[in-house]
ChimeraX commands (.cxc) that place a marker at each C-alpha (Angstrom):
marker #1 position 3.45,-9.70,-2.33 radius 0.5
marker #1 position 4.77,-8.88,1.48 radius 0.5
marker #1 position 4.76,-5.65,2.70 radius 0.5
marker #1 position 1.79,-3.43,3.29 radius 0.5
marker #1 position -0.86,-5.47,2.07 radius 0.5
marker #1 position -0.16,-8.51,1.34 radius 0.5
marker #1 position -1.87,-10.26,-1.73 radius 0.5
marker #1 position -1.39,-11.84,-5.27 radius 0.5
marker #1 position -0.76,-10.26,-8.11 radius 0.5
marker #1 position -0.71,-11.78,-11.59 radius 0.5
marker #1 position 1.30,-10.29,-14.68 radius 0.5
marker #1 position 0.15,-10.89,-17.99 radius 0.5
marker #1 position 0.69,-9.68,-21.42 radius 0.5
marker #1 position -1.33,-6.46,-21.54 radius 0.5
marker #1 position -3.02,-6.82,-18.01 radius 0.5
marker #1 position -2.62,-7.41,-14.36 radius 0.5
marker #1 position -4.99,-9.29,-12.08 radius 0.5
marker #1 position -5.08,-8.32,-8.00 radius 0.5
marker #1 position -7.94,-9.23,-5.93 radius 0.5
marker #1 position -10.22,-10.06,-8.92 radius 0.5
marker #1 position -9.75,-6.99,-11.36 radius 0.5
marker #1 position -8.35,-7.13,-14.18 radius 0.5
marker #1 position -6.60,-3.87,-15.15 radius 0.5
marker #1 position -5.19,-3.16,-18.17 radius 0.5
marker #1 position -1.47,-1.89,-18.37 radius 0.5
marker #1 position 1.49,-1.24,-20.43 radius 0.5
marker #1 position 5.23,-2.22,-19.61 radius 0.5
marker #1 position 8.14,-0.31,-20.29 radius 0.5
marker #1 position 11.51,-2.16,-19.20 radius 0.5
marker #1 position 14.86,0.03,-18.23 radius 0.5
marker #1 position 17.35,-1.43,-17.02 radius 0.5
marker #1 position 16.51,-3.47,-13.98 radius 0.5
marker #1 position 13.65,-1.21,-13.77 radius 0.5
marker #1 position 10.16,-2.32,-14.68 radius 0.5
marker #1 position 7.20,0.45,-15.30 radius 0.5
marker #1 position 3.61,-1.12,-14.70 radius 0.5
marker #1 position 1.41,2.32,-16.28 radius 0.5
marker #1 position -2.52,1.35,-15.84 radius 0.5
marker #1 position -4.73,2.19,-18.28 radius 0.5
marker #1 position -7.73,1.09,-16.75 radius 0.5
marker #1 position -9.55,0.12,-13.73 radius 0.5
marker #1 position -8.43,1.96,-10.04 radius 0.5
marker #1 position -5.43,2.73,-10.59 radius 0.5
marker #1 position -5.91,4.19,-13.99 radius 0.5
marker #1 position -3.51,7.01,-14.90 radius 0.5
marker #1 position -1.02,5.65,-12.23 radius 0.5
marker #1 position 2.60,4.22,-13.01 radius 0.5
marker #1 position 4.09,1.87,-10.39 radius 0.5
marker #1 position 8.37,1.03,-11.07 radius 0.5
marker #1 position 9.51,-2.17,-9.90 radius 0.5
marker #1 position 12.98,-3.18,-9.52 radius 0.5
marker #1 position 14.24,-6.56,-10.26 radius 0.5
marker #1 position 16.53,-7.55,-6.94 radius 0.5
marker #1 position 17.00,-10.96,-7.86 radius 0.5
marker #1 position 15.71,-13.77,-10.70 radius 0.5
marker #1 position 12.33,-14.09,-8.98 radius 0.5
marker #1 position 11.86,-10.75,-7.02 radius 0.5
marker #1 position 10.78,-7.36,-7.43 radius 0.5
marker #1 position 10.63,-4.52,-4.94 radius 0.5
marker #1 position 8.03,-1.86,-5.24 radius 0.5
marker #1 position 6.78,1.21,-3.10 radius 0.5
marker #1 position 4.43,-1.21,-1.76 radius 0.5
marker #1 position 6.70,-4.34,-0.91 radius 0.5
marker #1 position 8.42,-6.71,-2.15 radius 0.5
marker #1 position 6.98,-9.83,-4.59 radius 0.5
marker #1 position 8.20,-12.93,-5.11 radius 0.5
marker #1 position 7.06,-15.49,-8.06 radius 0.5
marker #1 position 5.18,-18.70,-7.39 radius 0.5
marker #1 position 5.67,-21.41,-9.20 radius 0.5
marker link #1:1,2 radius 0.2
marker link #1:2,3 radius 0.2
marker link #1:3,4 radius 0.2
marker link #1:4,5 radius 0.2
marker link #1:5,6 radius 0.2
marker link #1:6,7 radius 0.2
marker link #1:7,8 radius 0.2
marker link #1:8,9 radius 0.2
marker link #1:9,10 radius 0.2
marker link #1:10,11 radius 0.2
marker link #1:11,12 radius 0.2
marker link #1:12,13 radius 0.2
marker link #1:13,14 radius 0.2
marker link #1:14,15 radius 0.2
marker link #1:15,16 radius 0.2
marker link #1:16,17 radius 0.2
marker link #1:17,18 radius 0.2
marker link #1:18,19 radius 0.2
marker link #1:19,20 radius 0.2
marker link #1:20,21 radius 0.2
marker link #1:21,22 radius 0.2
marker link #1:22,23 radius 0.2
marker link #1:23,24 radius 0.2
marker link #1:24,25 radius 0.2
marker link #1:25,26 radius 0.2
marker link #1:26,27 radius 0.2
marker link #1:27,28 radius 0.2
marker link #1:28,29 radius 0.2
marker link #1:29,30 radius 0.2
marker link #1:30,31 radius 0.2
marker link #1:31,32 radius 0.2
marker link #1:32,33 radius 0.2
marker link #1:33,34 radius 0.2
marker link #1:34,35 radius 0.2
marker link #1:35,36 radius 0.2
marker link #1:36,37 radius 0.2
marker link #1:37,38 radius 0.2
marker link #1:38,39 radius 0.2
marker link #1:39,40 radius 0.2
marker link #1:40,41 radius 0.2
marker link #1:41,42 radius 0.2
marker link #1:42,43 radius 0.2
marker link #1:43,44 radius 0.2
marker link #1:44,45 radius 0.2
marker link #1:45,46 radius 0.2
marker link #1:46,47 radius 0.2
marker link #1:47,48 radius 0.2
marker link #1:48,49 radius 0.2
marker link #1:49,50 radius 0.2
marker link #1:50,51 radius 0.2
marker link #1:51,52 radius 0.2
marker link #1:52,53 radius 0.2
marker link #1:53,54 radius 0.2
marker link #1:54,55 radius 0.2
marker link #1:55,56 radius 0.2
marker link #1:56,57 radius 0.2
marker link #1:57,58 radius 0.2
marker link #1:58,59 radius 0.2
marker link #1:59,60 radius 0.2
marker link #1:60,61 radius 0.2
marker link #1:61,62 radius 0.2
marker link #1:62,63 radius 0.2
marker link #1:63,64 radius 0.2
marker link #1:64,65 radius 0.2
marker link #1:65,66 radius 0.2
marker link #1:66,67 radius 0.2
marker link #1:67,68 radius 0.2
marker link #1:68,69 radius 0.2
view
């Protein structure tokens, strides 16, 4: 991710990885609109929306991530 901080996150089935924790998390897909809610670790409680801007990119309140391949 670019933008504030810039890191690696990874998006799994159930889970997301940044910096080491593992966090669990639901999706919930509308539109071109992608709802990360975490259901554990720091951010517990939180939702964060992403919007798909092309194939391979997202754009979220905290920048904007690409995938590596």
């Amino acid at each position: 991710m670019a933008g504030v901080v810039p890191l690696a996150v990874q998006f799994r089935v159930g889970e997301t990885e940044t910096m080491g924790f593992i966090e669990k998390v639901s999706y919930e897909i509308k539109g071109n609109q992608v709802i990360v809610s975490y259901e554990s670790g720091p951010m517990q409680g939180t939702a964060v929306r992403y919007t798909i801007i092309a194939p391979n990119s997202l754009r979220s309140e905290f920048g904007i991530l690409q995938r590596i391949h």
